[in-house]
Structures are given as structure tokens and as C-alpha cells.
C-alpha positions in Angstrom: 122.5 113.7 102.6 119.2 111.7 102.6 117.5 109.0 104.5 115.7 106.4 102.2 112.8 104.2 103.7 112.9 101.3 101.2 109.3 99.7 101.6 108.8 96.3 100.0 106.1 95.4 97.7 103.3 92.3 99.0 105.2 89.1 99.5 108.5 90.5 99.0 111.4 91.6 101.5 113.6 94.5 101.6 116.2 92.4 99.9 114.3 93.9 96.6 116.1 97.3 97.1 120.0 96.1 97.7 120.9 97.1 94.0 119.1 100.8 94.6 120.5 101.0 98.1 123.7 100.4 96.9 123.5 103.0 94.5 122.2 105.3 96.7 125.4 104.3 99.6 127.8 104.8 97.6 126.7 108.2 97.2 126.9 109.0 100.9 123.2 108.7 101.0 121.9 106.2 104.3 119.2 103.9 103.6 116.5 102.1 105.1 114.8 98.3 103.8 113.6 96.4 106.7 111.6 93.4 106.0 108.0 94.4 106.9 106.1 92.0 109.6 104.7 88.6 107.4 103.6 85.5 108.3 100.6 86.7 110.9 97.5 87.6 109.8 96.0 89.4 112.1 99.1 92.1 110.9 97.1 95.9 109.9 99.2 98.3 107.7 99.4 100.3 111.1 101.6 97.3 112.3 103.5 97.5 109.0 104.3 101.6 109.5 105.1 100.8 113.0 108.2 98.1 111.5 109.3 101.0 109.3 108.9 103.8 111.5 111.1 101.7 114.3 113.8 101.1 111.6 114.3 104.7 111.1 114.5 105.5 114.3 115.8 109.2 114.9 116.9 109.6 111.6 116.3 112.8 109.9 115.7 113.8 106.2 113.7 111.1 104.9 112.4 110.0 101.7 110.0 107.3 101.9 109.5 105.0 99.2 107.0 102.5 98.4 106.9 99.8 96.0 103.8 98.4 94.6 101.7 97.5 97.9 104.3 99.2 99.7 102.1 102.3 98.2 99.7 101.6 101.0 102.5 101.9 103.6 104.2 104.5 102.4 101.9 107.3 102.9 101.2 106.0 106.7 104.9 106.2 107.1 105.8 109.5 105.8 102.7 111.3 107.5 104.6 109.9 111.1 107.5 110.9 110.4 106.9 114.1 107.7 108.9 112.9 105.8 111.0 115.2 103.1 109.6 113.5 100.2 107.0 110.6 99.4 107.6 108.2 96.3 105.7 105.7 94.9 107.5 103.3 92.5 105.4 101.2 90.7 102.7 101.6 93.5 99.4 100.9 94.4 97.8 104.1 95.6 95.3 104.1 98.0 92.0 106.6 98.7 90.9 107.4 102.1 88.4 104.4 103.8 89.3 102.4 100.4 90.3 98.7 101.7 93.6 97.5 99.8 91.3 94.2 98.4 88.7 96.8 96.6 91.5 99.0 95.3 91.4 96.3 92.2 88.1 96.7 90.9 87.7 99.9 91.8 90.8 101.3 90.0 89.7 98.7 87.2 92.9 96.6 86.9 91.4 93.9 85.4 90.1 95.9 82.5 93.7 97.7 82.2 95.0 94.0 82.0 93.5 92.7 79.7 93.6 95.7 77.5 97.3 95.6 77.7 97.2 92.0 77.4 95.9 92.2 73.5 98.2 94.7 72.8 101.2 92.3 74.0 99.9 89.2 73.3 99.2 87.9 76.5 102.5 88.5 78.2 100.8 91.3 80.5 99.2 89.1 83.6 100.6 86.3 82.3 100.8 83.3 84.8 104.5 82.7 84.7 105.8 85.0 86.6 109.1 84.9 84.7 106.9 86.6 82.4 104.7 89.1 83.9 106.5 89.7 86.9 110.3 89.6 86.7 110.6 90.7 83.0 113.7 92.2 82.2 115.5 91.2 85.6 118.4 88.3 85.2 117.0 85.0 85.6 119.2 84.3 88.9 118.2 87.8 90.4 114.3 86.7 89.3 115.0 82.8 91.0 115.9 84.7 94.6 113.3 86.8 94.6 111.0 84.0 94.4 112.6 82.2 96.9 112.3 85.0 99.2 108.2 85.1 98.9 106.8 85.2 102.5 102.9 85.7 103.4 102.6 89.4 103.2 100.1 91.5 103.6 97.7 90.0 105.9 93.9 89.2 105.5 93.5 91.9 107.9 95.6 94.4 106.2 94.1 93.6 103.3 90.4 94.2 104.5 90.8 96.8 106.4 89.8 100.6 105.4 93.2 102.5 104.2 93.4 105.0 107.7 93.9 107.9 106.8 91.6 110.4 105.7 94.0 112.4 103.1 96.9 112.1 101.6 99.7 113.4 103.7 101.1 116.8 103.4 104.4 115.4 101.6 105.7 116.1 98.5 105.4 113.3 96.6 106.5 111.7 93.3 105.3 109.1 91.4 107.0 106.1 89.0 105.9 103.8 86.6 108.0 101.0 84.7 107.7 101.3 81.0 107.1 98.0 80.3 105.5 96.9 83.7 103.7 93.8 82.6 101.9 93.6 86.5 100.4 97.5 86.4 100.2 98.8 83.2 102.3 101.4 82.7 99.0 103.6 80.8 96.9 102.4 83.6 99.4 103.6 86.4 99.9 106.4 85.1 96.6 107.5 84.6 95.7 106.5 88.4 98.4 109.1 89.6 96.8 111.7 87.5 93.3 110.9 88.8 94.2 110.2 92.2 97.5 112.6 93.3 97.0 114.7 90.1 100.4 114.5 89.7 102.3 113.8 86.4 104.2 110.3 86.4 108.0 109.8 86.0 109.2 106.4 83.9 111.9 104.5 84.0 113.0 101.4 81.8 112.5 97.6 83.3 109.4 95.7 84.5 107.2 95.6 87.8 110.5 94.9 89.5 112.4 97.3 87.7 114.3 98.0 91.1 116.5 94.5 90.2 116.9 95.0 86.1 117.6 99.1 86.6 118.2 100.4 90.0 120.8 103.2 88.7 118.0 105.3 87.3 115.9 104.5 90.3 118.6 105.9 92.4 118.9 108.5 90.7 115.4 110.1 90.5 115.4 109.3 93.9 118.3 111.4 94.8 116.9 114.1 92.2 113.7 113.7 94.7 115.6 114.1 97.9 117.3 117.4 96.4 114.2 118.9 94.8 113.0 118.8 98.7 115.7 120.0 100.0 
């Protein structure tokens, strides 16, 4: 059986994983979703892998996973611990020396957005996050997310160069939500191509797809884990 390192997406907690970590338990698998430092903004993504590294302790066979900017955790994480396997769920992913605040114009998000945006009719980056965010996830699951929102990550986390200077040496996987109204599921997609040069897996649900379908989650995760093996 696998470790999973659940890693929370900016402003979120690990909370956002208890439907996938459930799946995953009651398959004998253990699993990991610590809330990452927030609050403090002097916090570096160092500090964040240092919260996730702690949480795992002296577990072995991990899988880490990162959601969203979780994808600039993630990485750090699973090059500390070499980890089995490396996903990236709807992530952001990072190039060596590439702050996290430049990663958005230079991946061109905003073009990617707005594309997407005539093609939906202004639902993708819409303002309510209802809408653009939570899509697809019941309204109460949507309504304690929201209430969960903390300050995460950091001005310093976010201006900082990404640290390390390749990508670990960890097979890794990547995810994109079909009808992620956040990142563009085409524009995600592409980005794993061009940056991992890896071939994306989908799933069904929105950016927080992890709330409206965490049973196919679990299970490419598990398919993941195995594949490693």
C-alpha cells in the first residue's frame, strides 16, 4: 500500500482532499493532507515542503500530489523524500528560477482565459466563484471551502525564484479537469506537453474537481502508485 501527500492548492487547506482520502483509506492506502503554513508572509515554498515533509515523517512509498499551486510544492517535496510517484492535479507547474508571480504571463493564462472565455460565454474566469471556481461541486461543499480561505502563499513565496534547477527524478503524472473553468483544460494540457513533455490524463468536474469527483481521482491515483511500484 501507498503513502499519499495531499498538497493544497493557494488559499485552500487539506480539508480539500477528505473525499479523495477517503477513497483512497478505505482502500488500505494511508494518506497525508496537512494544512500548509498561511497567515505569515515572510513563509518560502521551502517552508511549505518543510510542513509536508514533517507530516510524512518516516513513511515510505509516497506519492505526492499537488493541486493547483500545490504544483510548486510538490516537486520540492517529492525530490526530499524521492518520492514513488509525482502528480500534479490541476497544477501549476513551475520552470527552474521561474518566480510563481511570472509563471502567469509567462505561461500566457490570461490569453488561455479569455480564449476559453468566448468559447463559454464568460463563465471561464468568471468573478463569482460559484462559477469559475467551484463548478460542478455541491453548493454546501462549495460554501465550506470558502469559509476555509486562509492567506496562502506568501508574498515571499510568491516572488521568490522556483529552487530547484530541474525537475526531480520522479515519475510523474499529470491531470487536468475537463471543464476546469480556472485553468483551461486545452491550456493545461498543452503546458504539461511543453514543460514535462508528458501526455495529460482528464477527469470530469471543475478546478476543484477533488470535491465534485474524488472517486476517479482516487483511482488514477492508485493506478499511479501501482504503475510505480
Amino acid at each position: 500500500m501507498s503513502t499519499f501527500a495531499l498538497i493544497h492548492g493557494g488559499g485552500d487547506v487539506g480539508w480539500s482532499w477528505h473525499l479523495v482520502a477517503a477513497e483512497l483509506e478505505a482502500q488500505g492506502h494511508d494518506v497525508i493532507a496537512p494544512d500548509l503554513p498561511a497567515d505569515d508572509d515572510a513563509l518560502t515554498l521551502e517552508d511549505y515542503a518543510d510542513a509536508v515533509v514533517a507530516a510524512v515523517g518516516d513513511r515510505k512509498d509516497v506519492v505526492v500530489v499537488g493541486h493547483s499551486f500545490g504544483g510548486f510544492t510538490a516537486p520540492l517535496v517529492a525530490e526530499r523524500l524521492s518520492a514513488d510517484a509525482l502528480v500534479l492535479l490541476a497544477g501549476m507547474i513551475p520552470a527552474p528560477g521561474e518566480p510563481p508571480e511570472q509563471w502567469w504571463s509567462v505561461t500566457g493564462y490570461g490569453s488561455a482565459v479569455e480564449v476559453q472565455s468566448a468559447r463559454d460565454g464568460g463563465l471561464t474566469g468568471h468573478d463569482d466563484p460559484y462559477v469559475s471556481f467551484y463548478n460542478g461541486v455541491p453548493r454546501e461543499l462549495a460554501a465550506a471551502a470558502l469559509s476555509k480561505e486562509r492567506q496562502h502563499p506568501s508574498s515571499a513565496a510568491m516572488s521568490a525564484p522556483w529552487p530547484l534547477a530541474e525537475w526531480p527524478a520522479v515519475p510523474t503524472r499529470f491531470i487536468v479537469c475537463a471543464d476546469d473553468r480556472f485553468f483551461p483544460a486545452d491550456f493545461l494540457r498543452d503546458l504539461a506537453q511543453q514543460r514535462l513533455g508528458i501526455v495529460a490524463d482528464e477527469v470530469p468536474g471543475g478546478h476543484c474537481a477533488m470535491l465534485s469527483h474524488p472517486g476517479e481521482i482516487a483511482a488514477l491515483l492508485v493506478d499511479y502508485a501501482e504503475d510505480c511500484s
